[in-house]
DRENPABA-791589 format. One record per atom (N, C-alpha, C): residue in three letters; atom name; x, y, z; residue number from 1. Coordinates in steps of 0.001 Angstrom, whole numbers. Example, Ala and Ser with C-alpha at 12.3 -4.5 7.8 and 13.67 -1.06 7.14 Angstrom:
! DRENPABA-791589
<site 'ALA','N',<13190,-5690,7800>,1> <site 'ALA','CA',<12300,-4500,7800>,1> <site 'ALA','C',<13200,-3300,7800>,1> <site 'SER','N',<12850,-2250,7080>,2> <site 'SER','CA',<13670,-1060,7140>,2> <site 'SER','C',<12900,30,7870>,2> 
***
This chain:
! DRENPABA-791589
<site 'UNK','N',<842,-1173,0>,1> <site 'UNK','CA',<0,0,0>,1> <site 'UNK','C',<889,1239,0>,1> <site 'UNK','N',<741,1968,-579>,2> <site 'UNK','CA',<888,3437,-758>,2> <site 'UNK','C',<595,4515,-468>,2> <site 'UNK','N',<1198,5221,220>,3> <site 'UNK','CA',<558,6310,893>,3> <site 'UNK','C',<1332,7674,490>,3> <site 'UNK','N',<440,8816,429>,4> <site 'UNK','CA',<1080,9857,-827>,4> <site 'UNK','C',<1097,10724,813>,4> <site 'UNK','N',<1587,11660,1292>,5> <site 'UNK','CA',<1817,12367,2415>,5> <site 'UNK','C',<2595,13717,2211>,5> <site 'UNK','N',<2658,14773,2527>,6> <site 'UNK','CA',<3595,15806,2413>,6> <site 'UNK','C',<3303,16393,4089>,6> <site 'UNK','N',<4404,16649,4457>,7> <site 'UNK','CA',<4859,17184,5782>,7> <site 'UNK','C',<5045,18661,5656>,7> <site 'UNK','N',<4742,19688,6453>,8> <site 'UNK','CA',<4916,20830,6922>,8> <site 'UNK','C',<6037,21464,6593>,8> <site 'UNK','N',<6005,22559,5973>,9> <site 'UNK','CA',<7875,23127,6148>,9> <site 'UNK','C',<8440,23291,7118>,9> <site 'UNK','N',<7472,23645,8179>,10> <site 'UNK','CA',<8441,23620,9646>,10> <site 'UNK','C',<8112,22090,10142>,10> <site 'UNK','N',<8104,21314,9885>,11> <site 'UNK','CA',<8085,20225,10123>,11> <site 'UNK','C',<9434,19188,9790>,11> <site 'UNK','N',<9535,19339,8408>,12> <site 'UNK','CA',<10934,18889,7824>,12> <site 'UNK','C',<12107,20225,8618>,12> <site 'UNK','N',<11976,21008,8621>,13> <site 'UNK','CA',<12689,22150,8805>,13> <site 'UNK','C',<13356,21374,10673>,13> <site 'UNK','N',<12375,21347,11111>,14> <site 'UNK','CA',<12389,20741,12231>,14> <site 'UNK','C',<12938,19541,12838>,14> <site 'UNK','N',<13259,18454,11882>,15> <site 'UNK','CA',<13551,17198,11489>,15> <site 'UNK','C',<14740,17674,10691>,15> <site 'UNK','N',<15163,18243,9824>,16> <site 'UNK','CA',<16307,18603,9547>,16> <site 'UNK','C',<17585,19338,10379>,16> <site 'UNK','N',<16776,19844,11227>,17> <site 'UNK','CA',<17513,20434,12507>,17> <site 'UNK','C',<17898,19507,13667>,17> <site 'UNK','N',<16933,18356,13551>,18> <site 'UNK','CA',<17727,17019,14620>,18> <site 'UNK','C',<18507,16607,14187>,18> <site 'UNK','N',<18438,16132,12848>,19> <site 'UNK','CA',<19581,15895,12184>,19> <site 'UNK','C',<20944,16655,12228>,19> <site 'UNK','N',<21088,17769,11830>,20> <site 'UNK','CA',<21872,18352,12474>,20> <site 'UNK','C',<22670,18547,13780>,20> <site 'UNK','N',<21889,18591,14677>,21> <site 'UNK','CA',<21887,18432,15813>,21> <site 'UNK','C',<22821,16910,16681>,21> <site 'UNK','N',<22273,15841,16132>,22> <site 'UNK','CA',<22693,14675,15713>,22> <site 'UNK','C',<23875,14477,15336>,22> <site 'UNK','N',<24560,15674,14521>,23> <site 'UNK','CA',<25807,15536,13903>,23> <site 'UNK','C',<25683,13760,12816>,23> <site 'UNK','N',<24695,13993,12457>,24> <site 'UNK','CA',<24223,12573,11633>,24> <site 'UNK','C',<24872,12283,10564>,24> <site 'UNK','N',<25758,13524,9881>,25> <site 'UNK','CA',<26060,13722,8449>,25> <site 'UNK','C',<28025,12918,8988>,25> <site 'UNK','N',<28391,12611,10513>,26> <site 'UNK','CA',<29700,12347,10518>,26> <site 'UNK','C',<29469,10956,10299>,26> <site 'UNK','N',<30338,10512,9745>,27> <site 'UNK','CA',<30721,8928,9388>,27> <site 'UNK','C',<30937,8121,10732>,27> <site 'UNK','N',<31899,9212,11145>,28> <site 'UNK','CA',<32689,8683,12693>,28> <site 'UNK','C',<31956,8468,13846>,28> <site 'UNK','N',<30527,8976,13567>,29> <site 'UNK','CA',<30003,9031,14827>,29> <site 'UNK','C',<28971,7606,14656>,29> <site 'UNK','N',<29179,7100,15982>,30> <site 'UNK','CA',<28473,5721,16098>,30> <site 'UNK','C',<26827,5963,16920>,30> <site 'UNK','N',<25875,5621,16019>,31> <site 'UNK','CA',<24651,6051,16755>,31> <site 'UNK','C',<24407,4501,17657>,31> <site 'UNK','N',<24707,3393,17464>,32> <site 'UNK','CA',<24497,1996,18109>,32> <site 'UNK','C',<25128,1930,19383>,32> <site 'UNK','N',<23708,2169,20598>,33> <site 'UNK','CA',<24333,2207,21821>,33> <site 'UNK','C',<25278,617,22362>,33> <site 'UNK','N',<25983,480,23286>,34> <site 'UNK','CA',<26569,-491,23448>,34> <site 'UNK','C',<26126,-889,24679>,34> <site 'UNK','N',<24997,-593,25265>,35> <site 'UNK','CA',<23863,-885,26302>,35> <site 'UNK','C',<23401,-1954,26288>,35> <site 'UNK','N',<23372,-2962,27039>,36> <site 'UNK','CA',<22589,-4555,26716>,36> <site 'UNK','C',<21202,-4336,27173>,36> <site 'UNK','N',<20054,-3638,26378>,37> <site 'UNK','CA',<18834,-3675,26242>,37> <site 'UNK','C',<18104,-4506,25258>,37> <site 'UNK','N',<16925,-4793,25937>,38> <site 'UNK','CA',<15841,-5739,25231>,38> <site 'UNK','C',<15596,-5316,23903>,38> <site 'UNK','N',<15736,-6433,23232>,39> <site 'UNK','CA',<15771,-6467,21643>,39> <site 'UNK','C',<14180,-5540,21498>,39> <site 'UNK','N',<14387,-4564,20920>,40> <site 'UNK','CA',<12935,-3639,20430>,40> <site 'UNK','C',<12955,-3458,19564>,40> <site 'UNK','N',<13883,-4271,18338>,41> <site 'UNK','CA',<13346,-4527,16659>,41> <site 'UNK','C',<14253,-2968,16363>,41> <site 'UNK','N',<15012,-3307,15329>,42> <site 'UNK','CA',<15764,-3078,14370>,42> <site 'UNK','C',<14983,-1527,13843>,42> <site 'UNK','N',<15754,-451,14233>,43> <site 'UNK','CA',<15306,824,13501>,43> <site 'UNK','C',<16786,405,12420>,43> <site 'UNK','N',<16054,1982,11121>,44> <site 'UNK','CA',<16827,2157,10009>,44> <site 'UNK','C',<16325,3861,9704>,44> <site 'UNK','N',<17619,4702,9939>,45> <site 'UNK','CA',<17521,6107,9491>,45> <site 'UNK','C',<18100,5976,8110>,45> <site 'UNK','N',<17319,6786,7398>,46> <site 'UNK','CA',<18397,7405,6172>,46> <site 'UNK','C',<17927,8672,6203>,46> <site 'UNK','N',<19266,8963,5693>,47> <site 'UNK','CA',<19205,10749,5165>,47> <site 'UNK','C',<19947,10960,3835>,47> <site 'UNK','N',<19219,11371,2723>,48> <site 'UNK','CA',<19538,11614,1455>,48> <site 'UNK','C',<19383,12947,1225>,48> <site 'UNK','N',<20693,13854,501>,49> <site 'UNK','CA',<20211,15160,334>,49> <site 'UNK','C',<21430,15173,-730>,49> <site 'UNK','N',<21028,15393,-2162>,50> <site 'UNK','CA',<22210,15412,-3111>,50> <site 'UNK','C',<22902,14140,-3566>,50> <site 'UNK','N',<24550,14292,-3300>,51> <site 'UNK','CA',<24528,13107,-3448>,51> <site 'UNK','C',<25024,12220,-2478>,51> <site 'UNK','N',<24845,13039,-1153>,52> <site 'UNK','CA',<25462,12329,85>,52> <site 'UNK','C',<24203,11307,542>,52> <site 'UNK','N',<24663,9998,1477>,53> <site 'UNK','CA',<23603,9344,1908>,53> <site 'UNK','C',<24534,8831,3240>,53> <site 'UNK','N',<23395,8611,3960>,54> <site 'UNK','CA',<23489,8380,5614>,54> <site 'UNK','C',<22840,7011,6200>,54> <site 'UNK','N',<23069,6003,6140>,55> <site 'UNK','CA',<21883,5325,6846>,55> <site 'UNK','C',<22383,4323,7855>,55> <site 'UNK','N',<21317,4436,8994>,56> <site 'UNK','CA',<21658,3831,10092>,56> <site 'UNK','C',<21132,2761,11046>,56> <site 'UNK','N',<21614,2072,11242>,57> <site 'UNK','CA',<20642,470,11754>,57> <site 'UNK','C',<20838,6,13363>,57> <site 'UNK','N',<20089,766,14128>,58> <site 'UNK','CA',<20200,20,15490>,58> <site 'UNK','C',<19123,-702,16117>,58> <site 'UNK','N',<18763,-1136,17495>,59> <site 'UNK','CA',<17655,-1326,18175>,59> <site 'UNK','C',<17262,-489,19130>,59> <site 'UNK','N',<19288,364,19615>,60> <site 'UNK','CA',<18911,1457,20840>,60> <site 'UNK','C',<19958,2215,20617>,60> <site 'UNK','N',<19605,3763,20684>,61> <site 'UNK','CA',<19970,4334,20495>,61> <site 'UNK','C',<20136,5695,21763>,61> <site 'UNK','N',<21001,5641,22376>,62> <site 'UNK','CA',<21464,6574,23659>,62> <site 'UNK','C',<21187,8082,23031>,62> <site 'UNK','N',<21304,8382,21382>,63> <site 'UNK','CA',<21500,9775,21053>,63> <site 'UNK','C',<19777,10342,21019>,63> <site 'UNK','N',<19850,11486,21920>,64> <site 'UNK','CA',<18231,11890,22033>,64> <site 'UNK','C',<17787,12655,20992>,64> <site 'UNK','N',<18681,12864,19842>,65> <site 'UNK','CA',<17928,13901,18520>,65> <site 'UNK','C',<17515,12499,17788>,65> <site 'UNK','N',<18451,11719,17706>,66> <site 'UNK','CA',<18116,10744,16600>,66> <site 'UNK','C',<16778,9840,17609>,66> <site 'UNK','N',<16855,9737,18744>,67> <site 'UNK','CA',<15488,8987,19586>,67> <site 'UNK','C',<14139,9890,19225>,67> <site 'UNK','N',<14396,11258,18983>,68> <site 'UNK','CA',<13138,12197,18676>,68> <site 'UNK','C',<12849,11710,17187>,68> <site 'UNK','N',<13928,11753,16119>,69> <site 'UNK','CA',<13806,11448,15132>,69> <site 'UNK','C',<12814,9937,14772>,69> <site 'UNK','N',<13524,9103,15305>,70> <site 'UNK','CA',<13075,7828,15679>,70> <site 'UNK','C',<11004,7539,16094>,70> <site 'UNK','N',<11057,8630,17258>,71> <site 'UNK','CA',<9535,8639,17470>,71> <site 'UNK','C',<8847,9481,16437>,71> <site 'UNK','N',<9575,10510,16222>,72> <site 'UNK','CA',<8732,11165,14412>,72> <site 'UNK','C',<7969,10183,13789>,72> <site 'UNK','N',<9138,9434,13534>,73> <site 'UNK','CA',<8338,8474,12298>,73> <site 'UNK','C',<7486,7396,12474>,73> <site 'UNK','N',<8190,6547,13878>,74> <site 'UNK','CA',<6760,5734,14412>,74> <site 'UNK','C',<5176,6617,14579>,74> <site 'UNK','N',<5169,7632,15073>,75> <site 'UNK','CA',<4146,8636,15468>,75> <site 'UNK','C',<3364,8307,13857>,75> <site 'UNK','N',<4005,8865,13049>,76> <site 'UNK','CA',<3636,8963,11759>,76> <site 'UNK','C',<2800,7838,11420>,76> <site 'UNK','N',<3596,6269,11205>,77> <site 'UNK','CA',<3045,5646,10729>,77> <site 'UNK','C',<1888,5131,12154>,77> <site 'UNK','N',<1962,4938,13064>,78> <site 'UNK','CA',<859,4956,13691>,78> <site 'UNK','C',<-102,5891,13364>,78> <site 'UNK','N',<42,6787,13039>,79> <site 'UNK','CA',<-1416,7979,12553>,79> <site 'UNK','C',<-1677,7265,11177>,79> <site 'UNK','N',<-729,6934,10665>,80> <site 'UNK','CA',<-1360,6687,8989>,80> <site 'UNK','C',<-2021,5326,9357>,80> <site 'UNK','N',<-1603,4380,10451>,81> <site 'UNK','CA',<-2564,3064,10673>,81> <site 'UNK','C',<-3535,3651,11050>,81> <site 'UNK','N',<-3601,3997,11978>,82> <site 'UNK','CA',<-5396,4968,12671>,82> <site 'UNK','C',<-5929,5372,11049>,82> <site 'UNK','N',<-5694,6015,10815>,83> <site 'UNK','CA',<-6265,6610,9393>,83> <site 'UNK','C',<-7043,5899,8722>,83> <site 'UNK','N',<-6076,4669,7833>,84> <site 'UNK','CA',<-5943,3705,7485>,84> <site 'UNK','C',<-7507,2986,8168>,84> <site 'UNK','N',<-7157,2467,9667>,85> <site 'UNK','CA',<-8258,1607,10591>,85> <site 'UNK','C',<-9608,2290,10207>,85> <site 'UNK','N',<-9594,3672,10451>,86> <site 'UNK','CA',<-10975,4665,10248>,86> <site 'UNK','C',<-11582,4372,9579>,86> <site 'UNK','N',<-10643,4462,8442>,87> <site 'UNK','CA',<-11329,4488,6520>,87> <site 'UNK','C',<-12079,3081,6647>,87> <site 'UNK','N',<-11080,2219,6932>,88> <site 'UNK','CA',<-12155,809,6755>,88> <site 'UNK','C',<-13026,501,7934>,88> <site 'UNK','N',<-13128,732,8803>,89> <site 'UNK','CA',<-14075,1380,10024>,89> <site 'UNK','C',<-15239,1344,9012>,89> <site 'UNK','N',<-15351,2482,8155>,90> <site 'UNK','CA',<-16513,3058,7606>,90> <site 'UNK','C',<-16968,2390,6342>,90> <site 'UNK','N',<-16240,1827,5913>,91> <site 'UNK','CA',<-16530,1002,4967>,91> <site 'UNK','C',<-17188,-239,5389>,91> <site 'UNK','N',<-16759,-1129,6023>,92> <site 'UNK','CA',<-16556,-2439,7001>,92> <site 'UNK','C',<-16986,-2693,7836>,92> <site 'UNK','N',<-16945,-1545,8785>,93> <site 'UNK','CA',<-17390,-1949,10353>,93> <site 'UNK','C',<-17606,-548,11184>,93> <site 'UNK','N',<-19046,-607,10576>,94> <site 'UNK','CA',<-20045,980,10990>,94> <site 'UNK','C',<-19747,954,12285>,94> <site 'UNK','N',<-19864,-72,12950>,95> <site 'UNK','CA',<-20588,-603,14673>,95> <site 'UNK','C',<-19158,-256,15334>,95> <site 'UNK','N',<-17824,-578,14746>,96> <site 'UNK','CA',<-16393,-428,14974>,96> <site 'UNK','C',<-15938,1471,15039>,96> <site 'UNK','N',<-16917,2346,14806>,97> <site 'UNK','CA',<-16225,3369,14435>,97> <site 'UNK','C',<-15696,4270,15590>,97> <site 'UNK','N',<-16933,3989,16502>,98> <site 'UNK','CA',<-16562,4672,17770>,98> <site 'UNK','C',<-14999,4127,18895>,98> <site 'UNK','N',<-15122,2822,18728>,99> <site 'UNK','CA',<-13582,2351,19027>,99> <site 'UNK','C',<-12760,3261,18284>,99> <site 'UNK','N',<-12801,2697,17286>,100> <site 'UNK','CA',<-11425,3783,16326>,100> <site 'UNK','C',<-11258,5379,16643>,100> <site 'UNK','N',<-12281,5807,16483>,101> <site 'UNK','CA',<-12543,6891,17304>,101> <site 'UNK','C',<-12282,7416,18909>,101> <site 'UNK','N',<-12086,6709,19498>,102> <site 'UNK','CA',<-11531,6500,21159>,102> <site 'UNK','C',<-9669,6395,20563>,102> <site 'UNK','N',<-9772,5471,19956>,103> <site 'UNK','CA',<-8281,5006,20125>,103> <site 'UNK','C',<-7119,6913,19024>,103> <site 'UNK','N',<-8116,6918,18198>,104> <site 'UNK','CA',<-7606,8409,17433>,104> <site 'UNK','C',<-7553,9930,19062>,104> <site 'UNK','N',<-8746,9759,19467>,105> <site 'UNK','CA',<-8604,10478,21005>,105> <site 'UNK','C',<-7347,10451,21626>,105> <site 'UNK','N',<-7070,9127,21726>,106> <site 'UNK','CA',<-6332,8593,23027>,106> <site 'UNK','C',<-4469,8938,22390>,106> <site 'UNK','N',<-4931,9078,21050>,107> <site 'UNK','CA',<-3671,8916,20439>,107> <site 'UNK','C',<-2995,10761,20637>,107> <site 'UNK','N',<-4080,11485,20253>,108> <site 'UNK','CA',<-3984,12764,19777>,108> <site 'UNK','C',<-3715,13690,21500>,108> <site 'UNK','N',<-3927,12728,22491>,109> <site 'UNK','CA',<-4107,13262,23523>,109> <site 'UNK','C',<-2146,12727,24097>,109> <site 'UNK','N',<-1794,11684,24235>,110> <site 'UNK','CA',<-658,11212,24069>,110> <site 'UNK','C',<401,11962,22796>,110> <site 'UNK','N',<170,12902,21991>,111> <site 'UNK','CA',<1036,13580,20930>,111> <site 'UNK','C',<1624,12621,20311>,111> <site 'UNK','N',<943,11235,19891>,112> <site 'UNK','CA',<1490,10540,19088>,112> <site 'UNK','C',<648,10568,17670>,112> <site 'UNK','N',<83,12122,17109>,113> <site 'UNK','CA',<-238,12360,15568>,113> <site 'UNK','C',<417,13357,15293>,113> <site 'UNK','N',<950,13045,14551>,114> <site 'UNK','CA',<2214,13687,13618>,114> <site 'UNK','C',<1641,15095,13011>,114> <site 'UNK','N',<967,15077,12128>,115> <site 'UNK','CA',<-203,16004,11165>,115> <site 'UNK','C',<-1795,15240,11277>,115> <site 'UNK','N',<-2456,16293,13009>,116> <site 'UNK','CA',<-3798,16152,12627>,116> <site 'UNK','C',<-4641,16508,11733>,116> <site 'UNK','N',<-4430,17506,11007>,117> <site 'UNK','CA',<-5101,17829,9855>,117> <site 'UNK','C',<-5650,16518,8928>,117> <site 'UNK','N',<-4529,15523,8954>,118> <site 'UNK','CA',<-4881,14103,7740>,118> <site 'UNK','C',<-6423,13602,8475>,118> <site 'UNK','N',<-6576,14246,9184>,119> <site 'UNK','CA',<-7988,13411,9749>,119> <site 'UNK','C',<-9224,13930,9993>,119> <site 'UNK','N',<-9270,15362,9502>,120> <site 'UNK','CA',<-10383,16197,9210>,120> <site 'UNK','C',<-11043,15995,8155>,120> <site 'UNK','N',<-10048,15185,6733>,121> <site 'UNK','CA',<-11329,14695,5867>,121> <site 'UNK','C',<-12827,13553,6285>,121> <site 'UNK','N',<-12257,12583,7042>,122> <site 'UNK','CA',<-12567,11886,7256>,122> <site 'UNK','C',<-13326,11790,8514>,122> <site 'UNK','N',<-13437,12769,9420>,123> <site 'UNK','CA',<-14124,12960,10288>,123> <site 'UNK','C',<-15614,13862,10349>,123> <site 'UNK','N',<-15062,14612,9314>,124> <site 'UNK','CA',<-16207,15554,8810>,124> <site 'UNK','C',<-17298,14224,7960>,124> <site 'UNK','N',<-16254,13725,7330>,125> <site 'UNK','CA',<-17432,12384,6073>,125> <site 'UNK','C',<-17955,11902,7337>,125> <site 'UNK','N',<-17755,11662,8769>,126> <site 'UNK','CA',<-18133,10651,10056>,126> <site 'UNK','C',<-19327,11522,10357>,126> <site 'UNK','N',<-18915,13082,10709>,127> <site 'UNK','CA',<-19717,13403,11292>,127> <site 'UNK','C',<-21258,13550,10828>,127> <site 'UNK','N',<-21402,14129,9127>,128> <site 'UNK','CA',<-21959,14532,8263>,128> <site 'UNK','C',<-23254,13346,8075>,128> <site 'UNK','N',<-22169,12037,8031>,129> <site 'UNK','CA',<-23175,11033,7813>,129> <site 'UNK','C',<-24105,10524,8894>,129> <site 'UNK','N',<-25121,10366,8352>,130> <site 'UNK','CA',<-26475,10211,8956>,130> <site 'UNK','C',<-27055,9105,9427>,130> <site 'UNK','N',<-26391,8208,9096>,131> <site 'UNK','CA',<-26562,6592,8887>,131> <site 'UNK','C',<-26179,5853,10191>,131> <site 'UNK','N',<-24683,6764,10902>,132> <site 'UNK','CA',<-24019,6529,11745>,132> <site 'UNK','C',<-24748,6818,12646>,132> <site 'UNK','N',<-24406,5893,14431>,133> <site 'UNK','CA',<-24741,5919,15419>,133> <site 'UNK','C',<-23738,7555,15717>,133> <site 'UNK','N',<-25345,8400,16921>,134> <site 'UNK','CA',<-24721,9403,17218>,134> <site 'UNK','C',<-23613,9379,17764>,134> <site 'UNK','N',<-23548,8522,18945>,135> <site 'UNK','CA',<-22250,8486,19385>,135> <site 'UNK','C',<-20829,9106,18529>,135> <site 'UNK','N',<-21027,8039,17538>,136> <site 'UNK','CA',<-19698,8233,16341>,136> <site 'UNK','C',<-20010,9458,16124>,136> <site 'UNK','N',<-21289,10169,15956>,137> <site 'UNK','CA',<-20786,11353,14781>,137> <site 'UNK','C',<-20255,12662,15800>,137> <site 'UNK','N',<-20910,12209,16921>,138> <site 'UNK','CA',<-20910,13564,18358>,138> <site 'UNK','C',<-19242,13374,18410>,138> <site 'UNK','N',<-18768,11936,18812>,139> <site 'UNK','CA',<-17033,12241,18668>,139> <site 'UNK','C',<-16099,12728,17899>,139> <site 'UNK','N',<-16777,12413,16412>,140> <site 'UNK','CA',<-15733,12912,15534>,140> <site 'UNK','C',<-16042,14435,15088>,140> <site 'UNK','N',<-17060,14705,15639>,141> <site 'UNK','CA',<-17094,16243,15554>,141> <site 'UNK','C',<-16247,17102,17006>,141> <site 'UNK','N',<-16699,16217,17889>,142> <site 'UNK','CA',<-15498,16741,18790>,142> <site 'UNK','C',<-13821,16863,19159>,142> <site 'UNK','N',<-13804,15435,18384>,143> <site 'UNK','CA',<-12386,15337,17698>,143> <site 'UNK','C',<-11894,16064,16747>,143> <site 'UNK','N',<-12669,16638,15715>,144> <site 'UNK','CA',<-12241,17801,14414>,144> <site 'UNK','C',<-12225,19211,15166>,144> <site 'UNK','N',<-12619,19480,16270>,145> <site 'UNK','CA',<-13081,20572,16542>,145> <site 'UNK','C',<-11786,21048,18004>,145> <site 'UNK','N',<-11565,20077,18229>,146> <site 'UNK','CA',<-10265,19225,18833>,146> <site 'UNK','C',<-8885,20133,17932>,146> <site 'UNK','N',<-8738,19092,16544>,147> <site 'UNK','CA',<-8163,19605,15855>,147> <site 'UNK','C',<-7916,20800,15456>,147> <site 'UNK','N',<-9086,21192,14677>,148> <site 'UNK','CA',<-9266,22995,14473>,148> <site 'UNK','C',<-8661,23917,15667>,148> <site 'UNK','N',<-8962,23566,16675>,149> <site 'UNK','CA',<-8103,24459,17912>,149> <site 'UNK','C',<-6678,24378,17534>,149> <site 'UNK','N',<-5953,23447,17485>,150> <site 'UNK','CA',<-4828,22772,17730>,150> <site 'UNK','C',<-4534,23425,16596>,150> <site 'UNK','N',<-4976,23532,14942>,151> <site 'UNK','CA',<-4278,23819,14018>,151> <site 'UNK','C',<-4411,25597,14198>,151> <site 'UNK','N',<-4969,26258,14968>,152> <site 'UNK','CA',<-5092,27603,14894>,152> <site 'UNK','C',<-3699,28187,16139>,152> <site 'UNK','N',<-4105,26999,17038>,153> <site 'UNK','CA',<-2417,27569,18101>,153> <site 'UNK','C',<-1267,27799,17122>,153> <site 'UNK','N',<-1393,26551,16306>,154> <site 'UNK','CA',<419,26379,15468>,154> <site 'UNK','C',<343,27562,14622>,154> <site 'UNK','N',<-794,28185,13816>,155> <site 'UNK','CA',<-436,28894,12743>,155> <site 'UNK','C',<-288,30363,13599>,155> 
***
């Protein structure tokens, strides 16, 4: 599956600055802590800009720009699964929406969504529709409305 996404300029801007920060671009520098911690599955950074490339393979990592970096992108693809769950929620499993809906709450409340905005299409189609138990539509209007705050602090 495929997913088409564009990120914020201060967003990359932001993520380009951990990087930095990181000193990510030195060869010499070893991001693989030498800590005997519980196997938590194999991360992989890359950084491509021109014709330099960077990429890096640990399980733990002691450096806290590249650990921010690290939760960036899990954050991410956890929002694009929620997303993802929603869409077929509504397709699939009407009766399922309000779960998904709790768990998008629970997520957005924890700062693990990257770009809430990706979820105002789809909440508005929740709320709008008529078909749906109120429950669902009362949350996802409170959840967009949620959002809308949140996107008016940042700008």
């Amino acid at each position: 599956m495929e997913v088409s996404l564009a990120l914020r300029p201060s967003t990359v801007d932001s993520l380009l600055a951990l990087f930095v920060q990181a000193d990510f671009w030195n060869e010499s520098k070893n991001f693989v802590s030498s800590r005997k911690v519980a196997d938590m599955g194999m991360k992989t950074i890359r950084l491509e800009s021109g014709l330099r490339s960077r990429e890096v393979t640990f399980n733990y990592t002691e450096d806290k720009n590249l650990q921010e970096i690290m939760n960036f992108f899990e954050n991410l693809c956890q929002q694009e699964k929620t997303l993802f769950e929603i869409d077929l929620a509504l397709k699939y499993d009407r009766l399922g929406i309000p779960k998904k809906l709790d768990e998008l709450q629970r997520n957005l409340t924890a700062k693990r969504i990257v770009a809430p905005e990706r979820f105002a299409p789809v909440l508005e189609k929740i709320y709008q529709d008529e078909t749906l138990m109120n429950l669902a539509r009362k949350e996802a209007r409170k959840i967009l409305s949620k959002i809308e705050k949140m996107q008016s602090f940042a700008n």
